[in-house]
C-alpha positions, -999 to 999 in steps of 0.1 A, spaced: 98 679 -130 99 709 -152 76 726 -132 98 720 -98 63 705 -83 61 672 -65 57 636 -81 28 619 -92 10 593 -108 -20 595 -126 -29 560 -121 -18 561 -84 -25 585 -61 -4 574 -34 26 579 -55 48 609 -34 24 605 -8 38 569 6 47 582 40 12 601 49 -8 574 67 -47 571 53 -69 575 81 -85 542 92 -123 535 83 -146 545 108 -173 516 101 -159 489 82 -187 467 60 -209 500 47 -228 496 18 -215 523 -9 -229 528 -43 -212 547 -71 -226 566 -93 -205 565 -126 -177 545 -142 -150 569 -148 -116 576 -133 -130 592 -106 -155 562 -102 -136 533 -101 -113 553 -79 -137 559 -54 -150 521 -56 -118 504 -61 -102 517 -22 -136 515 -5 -136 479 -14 -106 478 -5 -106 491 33 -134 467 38 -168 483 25 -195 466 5 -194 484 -28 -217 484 -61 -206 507 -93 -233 518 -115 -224 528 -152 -248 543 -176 -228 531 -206 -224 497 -220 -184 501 -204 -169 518 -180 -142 542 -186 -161 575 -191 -142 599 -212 -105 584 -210 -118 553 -231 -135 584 -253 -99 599 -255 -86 565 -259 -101 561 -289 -80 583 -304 -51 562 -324 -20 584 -313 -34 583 -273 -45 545 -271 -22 536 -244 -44 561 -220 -71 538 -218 -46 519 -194 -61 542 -167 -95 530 -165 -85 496 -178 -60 491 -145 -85 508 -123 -111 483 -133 -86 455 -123 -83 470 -89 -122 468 -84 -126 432 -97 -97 422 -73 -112 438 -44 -150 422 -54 -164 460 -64 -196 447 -80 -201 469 -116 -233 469 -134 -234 489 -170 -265 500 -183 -279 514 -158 -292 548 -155 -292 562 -122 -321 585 -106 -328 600 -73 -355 579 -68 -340 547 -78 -310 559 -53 -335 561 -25 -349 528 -31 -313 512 -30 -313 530 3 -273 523 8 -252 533 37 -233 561 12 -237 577 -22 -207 587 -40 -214 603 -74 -187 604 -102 -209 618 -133 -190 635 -152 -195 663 -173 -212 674 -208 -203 692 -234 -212 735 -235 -219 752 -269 -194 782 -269 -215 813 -266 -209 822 -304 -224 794 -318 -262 803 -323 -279 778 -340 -253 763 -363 -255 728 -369 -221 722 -380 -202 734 -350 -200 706 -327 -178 687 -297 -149 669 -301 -170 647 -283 -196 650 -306 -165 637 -336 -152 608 -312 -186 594 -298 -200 594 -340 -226 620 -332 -207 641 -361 -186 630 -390 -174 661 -402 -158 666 -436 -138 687 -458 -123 725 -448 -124 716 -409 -115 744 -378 -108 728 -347 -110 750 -319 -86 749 -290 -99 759 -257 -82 738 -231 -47 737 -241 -40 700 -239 -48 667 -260 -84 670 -268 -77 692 -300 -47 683 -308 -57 645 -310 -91 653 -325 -73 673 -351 -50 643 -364 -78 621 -366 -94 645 -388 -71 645 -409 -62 609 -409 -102 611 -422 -90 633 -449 -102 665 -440 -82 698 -444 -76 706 -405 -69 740 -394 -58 742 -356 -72 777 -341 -64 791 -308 -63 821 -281 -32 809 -269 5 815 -279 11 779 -290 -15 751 -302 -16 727 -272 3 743 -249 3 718 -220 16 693 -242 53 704 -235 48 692 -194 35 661 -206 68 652 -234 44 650 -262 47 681 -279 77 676 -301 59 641 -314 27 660 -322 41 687 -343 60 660 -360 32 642 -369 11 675 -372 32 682 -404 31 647 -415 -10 654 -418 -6 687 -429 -27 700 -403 -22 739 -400 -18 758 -368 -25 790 -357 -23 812 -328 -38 843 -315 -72 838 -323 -104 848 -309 -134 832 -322 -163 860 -323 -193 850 -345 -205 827 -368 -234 826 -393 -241 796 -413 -238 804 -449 -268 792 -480 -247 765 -488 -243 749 -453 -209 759 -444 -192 784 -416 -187 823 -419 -166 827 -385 -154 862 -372 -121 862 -358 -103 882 -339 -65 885 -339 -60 901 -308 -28 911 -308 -35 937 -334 -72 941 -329 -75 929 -367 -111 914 -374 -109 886 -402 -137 863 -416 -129 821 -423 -147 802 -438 -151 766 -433 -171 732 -436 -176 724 -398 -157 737 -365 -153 715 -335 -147 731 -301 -124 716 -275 -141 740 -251 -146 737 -216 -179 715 -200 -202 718 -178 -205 695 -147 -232 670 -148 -246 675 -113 -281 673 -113 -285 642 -94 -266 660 -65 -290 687 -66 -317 661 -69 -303 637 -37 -295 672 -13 -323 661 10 -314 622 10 -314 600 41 -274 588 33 -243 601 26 -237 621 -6 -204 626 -23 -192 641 -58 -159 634 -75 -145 644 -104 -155 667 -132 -194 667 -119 -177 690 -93 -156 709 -122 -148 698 -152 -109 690 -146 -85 662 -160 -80 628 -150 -55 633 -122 -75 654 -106 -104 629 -106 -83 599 -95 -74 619 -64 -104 636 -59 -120 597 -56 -91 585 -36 -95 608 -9 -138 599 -11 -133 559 -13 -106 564 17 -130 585 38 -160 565 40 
């Protein structure tokens, strides 16, 4: 509403779109597999089985829920887990058959030999360019999956402008590490103002005593003797050059789609479809609609 653009849901794509009538399925009773259990996935699954197709969801993972149950995980950003969690509903109601632990291939694709592929894989984490070979730079992802347990003097870097540094940071600091919130940007998080929650994160921000500052370019880094973080930084307003040092940084960067089983199926006797952030790394609106429009044109 503050942007003057039309209303959504996150959880529903229909919402504002009520009147605009879904094309009806060309072949009802198709056999569709999807290929991950995110957003986008369960999406896609949850309204092909619903306008009448036979539908299997294959997860890698133990659980569905791709990276909103990793955000979930998150104390302050529990409640976004709700996503997934209702999406999931929607597939068991609509008899969407999910299997976890499996790790998809082209070949094993082939063999299923379904009617239609529609891949929802995700995305992986990038190294920013100025990382080298330091071990202690690392992912949020890398902090909320328990690939990294960083400690002490902690930068976290934000990239993206929205929750996944902001929320990383606080639980940093609810680990008791000294967190120091660096960014390009004008303010720390920017896009939480659209969502509301900006106001409630600087509050508890300086509850935590997590620092903030703006401005920053992140140039270099060299790992120092003692295992810590030399960074060069660049203020850019002033063209200033200024070295921090630290214990660990962790980068709320931008990923990388995981797409290499839609290189891989290219040549496949079926349908192929991506959704989601293995077509760009995006957030999880985008990937809800993006599997919508998939599961509804089967």
């Amino acid at each position: 509403m503050g942007l003057n653009r039309w209303l959504g849901c996150i959880e529903n794509p229909r919402t504002g779109k009520e009147a605009t009538p879904l094309p009806a399925p060309g072949v009802r009773g198709r056999r569709v597999l999807v290929v991950g259990g995110g957003p986008a996935g369960l999406q896609a699954a949850s309204i092909a089985a619903r306008r009448g197709h036979r539908v299997t969801l294959w997860e890698e993972r133990p659980r569905v829920g791709g990276q909103v149950a990793v955000a979930a995980s998150v104390p302050s950003r529990a409640e976004f887990l709700d996503v997934t969690r209702n999406l999931l509903a929607e597939c068991e109601r609509y008899g969407v058959e999910v299997r976890t632990g499996v790790v998809a291939t082209g070949d094993l694709l082939c063999e299923e030999a379904p009617d239609a592929v529609v891949l929802a894989t995700g995305a992986r984490p990038q190294p920013p360019h100025w990382a080298g070979e330091a071990s202690r730079v690392v992912d949020i992802r890398d902090v909320l999956e328990g690939r990294a347990e960083p400690v002490g003097d902690v930068v976290v870097l934000d990239d993206v402008g929205f929750h996944q540094a902001t929320s990383t940071a606080e639980l940093l600091a609810e680990r008791g590490c000294s967190v120091e919130l660096v960014t390009a940007g004008m303010v720390v998080g920017q896009d939480l103002g659209i969502t509301l929650d900006m106001e409630t994160f600087n509050v508890r921000a300086h509850e935590l005593g997590i620092r903030q500052s703006t401005d920053l370019v992140v140039m270099g880094c060299e790992q120092r003797d003692d295992g810590g973080l030399a960074l060069q930084i660049l203020h850019h307003p002033t063209g200033e050059m200024r070295e921090r040092r630290c214990d660990w940084v962790v980068c709320a960067t931008h990923q990388a789609p995981n797409d290499g089983l839609w290189h891989e199926l290219r040549a496949a006797p079926f349908e192929v479809h991506r959704v989601g952030d293995c077509v760009a790394p995006r957030r999880a609106h985008a990937a809800v609609v993006e599997g919508h429009r998939v599961g509804a044109a089967l």
